[in-house]
C-alpha positions as CSV (number, residue, x, y, z in Angstrom):
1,X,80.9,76.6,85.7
2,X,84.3,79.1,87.2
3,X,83.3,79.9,90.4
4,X,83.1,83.9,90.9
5,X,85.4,84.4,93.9
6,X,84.8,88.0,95.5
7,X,85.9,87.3,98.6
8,X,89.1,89.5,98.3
9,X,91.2,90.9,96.1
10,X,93.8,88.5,97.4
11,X,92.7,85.9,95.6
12,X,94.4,86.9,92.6
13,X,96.4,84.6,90.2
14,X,99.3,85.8,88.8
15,X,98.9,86.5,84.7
16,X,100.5,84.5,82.3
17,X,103.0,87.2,82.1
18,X,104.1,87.0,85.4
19,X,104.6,83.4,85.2
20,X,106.6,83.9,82.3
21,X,108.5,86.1,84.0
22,X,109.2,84.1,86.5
23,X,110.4,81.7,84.9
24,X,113.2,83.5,83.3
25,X,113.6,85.8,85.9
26,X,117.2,86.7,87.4
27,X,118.1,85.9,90.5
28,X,120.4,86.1,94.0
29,X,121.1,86.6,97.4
30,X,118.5,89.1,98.3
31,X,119.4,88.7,102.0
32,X,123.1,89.5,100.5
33,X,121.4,92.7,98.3
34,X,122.4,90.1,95.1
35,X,119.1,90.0,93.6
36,X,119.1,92.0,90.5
37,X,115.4,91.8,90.3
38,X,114.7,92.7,93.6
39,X,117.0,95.0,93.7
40,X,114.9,96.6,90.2
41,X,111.4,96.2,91.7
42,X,112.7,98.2,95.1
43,X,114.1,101.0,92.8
44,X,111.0,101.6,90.7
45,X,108.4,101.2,93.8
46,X,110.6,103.9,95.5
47,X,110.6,105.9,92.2
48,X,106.5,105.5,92.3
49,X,105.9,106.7,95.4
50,X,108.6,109.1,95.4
51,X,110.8,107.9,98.1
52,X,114.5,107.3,98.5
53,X,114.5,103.5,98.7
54,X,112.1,100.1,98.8
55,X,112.2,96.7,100.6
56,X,110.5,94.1,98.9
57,X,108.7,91.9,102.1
58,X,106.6,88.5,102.2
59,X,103.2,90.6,102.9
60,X,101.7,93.7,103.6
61,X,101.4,93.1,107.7
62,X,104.9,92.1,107.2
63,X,105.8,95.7,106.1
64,X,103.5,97.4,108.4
65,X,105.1,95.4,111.3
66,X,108.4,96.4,109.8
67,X,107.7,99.7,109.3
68,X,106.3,100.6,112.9
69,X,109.5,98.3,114.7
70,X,111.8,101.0,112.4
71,X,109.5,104.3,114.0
72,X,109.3,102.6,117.3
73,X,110.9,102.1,120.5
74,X,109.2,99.3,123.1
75,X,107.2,101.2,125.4
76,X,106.2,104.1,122.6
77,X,102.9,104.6,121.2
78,X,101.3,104.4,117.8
79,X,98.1,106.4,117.1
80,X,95.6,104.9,114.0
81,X,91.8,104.4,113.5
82,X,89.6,102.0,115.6
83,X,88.9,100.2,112.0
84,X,92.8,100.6,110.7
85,X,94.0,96.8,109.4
86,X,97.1,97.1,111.2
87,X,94.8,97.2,114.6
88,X,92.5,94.9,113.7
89,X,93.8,92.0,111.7
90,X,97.7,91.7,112.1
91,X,97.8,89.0,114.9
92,X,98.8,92.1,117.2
93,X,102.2,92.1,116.0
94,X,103.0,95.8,116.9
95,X,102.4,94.9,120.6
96,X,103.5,91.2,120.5
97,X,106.6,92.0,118.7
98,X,107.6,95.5,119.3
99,X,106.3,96.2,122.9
100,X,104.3,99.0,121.1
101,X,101.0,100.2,122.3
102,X,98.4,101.3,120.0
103,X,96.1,104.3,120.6
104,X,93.1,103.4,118.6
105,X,90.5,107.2,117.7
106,X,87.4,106.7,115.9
107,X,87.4,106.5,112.1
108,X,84.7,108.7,110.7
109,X,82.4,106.9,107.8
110,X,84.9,109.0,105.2
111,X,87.6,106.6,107.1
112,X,88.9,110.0,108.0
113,X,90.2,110.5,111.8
114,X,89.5,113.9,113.2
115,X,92.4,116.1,113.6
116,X,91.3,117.4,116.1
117,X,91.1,113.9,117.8
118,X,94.8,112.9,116.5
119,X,95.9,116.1,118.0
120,X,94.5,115.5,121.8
121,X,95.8,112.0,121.8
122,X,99.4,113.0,121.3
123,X,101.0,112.5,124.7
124,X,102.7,115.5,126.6
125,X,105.9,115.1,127.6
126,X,105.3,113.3,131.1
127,X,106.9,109.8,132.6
128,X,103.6,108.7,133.2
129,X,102.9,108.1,129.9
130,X,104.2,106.3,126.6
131,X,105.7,108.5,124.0
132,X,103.9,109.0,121.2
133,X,105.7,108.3,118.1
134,X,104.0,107.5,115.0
135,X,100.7,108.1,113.2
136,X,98.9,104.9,111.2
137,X,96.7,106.3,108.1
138,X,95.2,103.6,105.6
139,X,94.9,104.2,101.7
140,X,91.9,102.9,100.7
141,X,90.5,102.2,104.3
142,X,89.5,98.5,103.7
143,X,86.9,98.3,106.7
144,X,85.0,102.1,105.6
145,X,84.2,100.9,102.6
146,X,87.1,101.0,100.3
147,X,87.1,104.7,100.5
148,X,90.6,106.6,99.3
149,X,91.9,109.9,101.6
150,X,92.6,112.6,99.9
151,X,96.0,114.2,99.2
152,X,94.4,117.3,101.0
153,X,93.7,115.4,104.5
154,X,96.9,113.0,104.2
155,X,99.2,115.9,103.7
156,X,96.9,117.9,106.8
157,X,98.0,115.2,109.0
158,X,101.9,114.9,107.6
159,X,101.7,118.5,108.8
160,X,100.5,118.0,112.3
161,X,102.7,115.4,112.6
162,X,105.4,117.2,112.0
163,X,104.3,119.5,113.5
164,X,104.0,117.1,116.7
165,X,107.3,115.1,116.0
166,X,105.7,112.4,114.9
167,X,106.3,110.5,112.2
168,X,103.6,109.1,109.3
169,X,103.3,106.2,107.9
170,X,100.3,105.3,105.3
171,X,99.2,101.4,105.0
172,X,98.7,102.0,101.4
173,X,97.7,98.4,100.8
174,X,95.3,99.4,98.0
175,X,97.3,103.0,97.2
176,X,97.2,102.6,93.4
177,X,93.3,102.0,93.9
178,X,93.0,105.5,95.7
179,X,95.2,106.9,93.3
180,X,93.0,106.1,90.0
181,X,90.0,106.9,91.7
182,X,90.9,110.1,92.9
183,X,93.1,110.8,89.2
184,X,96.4,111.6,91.3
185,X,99.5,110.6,90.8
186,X,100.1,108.0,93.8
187,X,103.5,110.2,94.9
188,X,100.5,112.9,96.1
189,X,99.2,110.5,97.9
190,X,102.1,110.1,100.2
191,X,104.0,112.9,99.9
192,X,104.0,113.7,103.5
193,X,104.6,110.3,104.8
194,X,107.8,109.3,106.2
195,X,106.9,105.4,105.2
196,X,104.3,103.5,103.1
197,X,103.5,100.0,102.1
198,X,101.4,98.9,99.0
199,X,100.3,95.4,98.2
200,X,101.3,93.5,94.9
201,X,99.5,90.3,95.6
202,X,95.4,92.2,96.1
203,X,94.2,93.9,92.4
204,X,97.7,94.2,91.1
205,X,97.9,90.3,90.6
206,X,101.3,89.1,92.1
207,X,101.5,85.7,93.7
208,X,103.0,86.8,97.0
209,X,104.3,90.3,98.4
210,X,104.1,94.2,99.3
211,X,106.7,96.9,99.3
212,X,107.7,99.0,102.2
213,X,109.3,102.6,100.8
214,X,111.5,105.4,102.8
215,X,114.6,106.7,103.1
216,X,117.1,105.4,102.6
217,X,118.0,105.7,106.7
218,X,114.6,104.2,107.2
219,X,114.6,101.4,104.9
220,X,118.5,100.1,106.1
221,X,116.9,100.1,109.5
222,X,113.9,98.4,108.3
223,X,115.7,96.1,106.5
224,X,117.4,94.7,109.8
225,X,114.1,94.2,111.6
226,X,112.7,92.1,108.2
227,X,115.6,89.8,108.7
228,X,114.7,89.5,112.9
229,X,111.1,88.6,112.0
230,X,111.9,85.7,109.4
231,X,111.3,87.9,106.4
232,X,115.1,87.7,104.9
233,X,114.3,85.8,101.2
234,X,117.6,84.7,99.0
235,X,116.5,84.4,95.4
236,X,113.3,86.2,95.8
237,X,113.7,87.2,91.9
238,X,111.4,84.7,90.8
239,X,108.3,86.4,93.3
240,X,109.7,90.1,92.7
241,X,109.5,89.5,88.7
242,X,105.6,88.9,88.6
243,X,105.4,91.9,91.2
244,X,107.4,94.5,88.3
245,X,104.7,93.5,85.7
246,X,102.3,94.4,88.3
247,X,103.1,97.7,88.8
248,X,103.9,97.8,84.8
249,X,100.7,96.4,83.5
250,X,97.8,96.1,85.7
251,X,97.3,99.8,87.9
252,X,96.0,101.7,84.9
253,X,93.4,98.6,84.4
254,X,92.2,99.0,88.2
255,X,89.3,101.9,87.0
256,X,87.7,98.8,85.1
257,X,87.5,96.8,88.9
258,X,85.8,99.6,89.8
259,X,83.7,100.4,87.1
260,X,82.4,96.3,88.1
261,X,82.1,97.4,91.7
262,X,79.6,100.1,90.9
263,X,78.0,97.7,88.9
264,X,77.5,95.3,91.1
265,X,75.8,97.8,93.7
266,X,73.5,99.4,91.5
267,X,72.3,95.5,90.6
268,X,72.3,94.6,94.4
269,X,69.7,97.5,95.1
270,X,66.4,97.0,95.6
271,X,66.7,93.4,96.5
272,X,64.4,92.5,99.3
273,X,66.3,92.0,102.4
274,X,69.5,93.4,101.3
275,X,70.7,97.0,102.3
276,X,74.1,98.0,100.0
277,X,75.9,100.8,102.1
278,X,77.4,102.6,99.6
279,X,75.7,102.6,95.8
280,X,78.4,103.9,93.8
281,X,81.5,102.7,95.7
282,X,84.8,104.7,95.4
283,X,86.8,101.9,94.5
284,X,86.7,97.9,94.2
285,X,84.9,97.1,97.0
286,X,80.7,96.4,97.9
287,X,79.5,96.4,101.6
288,X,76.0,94.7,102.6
289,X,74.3,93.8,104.9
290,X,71.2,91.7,105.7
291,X,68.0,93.5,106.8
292,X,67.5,92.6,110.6
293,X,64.5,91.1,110.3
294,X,65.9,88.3,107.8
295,X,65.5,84.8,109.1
296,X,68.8,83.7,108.6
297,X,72.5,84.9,108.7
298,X,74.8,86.1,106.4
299,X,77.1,83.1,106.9
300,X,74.1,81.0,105.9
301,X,73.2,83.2,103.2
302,X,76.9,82.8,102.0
303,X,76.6,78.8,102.0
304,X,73.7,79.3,99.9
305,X,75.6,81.4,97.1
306,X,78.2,78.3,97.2
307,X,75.2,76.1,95.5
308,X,75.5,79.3,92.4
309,X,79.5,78.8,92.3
310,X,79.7,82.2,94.2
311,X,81.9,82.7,96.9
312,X,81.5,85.8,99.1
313,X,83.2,87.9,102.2
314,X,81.6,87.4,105.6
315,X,82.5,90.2,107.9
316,X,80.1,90.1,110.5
317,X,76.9,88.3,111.5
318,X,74.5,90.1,109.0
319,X,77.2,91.7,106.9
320,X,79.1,90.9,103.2
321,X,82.3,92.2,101.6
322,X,82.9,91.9,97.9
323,X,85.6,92.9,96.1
324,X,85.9,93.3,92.1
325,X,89.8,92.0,90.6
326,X,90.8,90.9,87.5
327,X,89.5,87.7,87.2
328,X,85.8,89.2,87.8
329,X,84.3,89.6,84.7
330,X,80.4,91.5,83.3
331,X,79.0,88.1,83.3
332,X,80.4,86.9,86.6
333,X,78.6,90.4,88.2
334,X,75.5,89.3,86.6
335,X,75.8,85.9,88.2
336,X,75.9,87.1,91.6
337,X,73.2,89.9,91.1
338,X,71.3,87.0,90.3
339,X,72.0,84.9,93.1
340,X,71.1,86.8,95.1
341,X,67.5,87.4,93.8
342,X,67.3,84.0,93.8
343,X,68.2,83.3,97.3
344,X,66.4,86.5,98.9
């Protein structure tokens, strides 16, 4: 029996037509810009979300930490959510690695921050304080649930940074998720931004990577600080080739990951001891958590799906994460609907 792995997205295998690919694919220098693939895979993820220029990089914390070394000086100050993944689980690179501080504001359960909020936290103009130079949004927000923003609030934030002198970049990790979900083109998801990353290796399928999109200004500078961090790849052809059939073949499929998401929640409720916090999910991802009462914990609980060849998220002591893919199929939901009757 295949176990049914919904621990993340990033468990994804690459299709057989990325290995082919791969295989055949054509190669250089990319630290020389001689890799015709790369160069191909940059040029269309700029084209997709409407930028200038790409930079194909090893991960999406990789392009994050690029991105906010590019906006930043040491000593300046990046404003995101309390629950943003570039806060919480990129080793502290920003602050390890660019001397930059980060000015966490309460995301609200739409993963929304108040603009209100964003506004007051923008430092005046004082030596007593670090200068505030960027703003972090996430696309879908991972830790709220898998929840997309909408063009309407991304763009009302573009504008107060602007506004503000700030510039915007959006961890779109999971952008092409947001965008079939919401039915917009992914370009009005980032119009306003001055820099975004998106993820080939989660739903889209790749082996290894993300894309980091800007000017063209931005991305030369950005380019730099990839090669400073260990990030420079010569014939990264053969990895960019399974990441151009990704963004070829497998967005307009994502609906169907979510269409198993819902699924799964509406299965999960009304199991005794088992509260699902959002019952038709947005996009590919189930939160639940254990009723306090329950005897045991939801890392036990977890070990106890293992004996059912299911493997799910732990994110906190009474708390699951499961996210729908490609290799998740109708019967594999049913198996872990099951499972968990079994077990609670």
């Amino acid at each position: 029996m295949e176990i049914v792995d919904l621990r993340s997205d990033t468990v994804t295998q690459p299709t057989t037509e990325m290995r082919e690919a791969m295989a055949k694919a054509e190669v250089g220098d990319d630290v020389f810009g001689e890799d015709p693939t790369v160069n191909e895979l940059e040029r269309i993820s700029a084209e997709k979300m409407g930028k200038e220029a790409g930079l194909f990089v090893a991960s999406g914390t990789m392009g994050n930490l690029c991105a906010v070394l590019a906006h930043c000086n040491r000593g300046d100050e990046v404003i995101m959510g309390n629950l943003a993944h570039t806060f919480l689980f990129e080793g502290g690179g920003v602050a390890a690695l660019g001397g930059v501080q980060p000015r966490t504001l309460q995301n609200q359960p739409d993963a929304t921050i108040k603009l209100e909020e964003i506004r007051d936290a923008i430092r005046p103009n004082d030596v007593h304080h670090p200068i505030s130079r960027l703003i972090i949004l996430e696309n879908t927000h991972n830790r709220c649930g898998g929840i997309p923003l909408s063009p309407d609030y991304v763009q009302s934030v573009g504008n107060l940074a602007q506004e503000k002198g700030l510039a915007l970049h959006v961890d779109g990790a999971r952008i092409f998720n947001a965008s079939v979900a919401l039915g917009v083109d992914p370009i009005a998801l980032v119009k306003p931004a001055d820099s975004v990353t998106f993820c080939l290796s989660k739903a889209l399928c790749a082996p290894v990577g993300s894309v980091l999109c800007g000017s063209k200004e931005f991305i030369y500078k950005a380019r730099r600080i990839r090669k400073q961090v260990g990030g420079g790849m010569r014939q990264a052809g053969v990895l960019a080739a399974a990441g151009t059939i990704a963004l070829e073949k497998m967005v307009d499929r994502l609906s169907e990951d979510h269409a198993r998401a819902r699924e799964l929640a509406k299965g999960l409720v009304g199991i005794s001891w088992l509260r699902i916090e959002n019952e038709s999910p947005p996009t590919n991802m189930v939160f639940a958590s254990l009723e306090a009462d329950f005897p045991i914990s939801a890392s036990a609980v977890a070990s106890k799906l293992l004996d059912h060849q299911v493997k799910v998220g732990v994110v906190g002591a009474r708390r699951f994460r499961m996210v729908t893919h490609y290799w998740i199929t109708d019967e594999g939901i049913t198996r872990v609907i099951n499972a968990f009757k079994q077990i609670l």
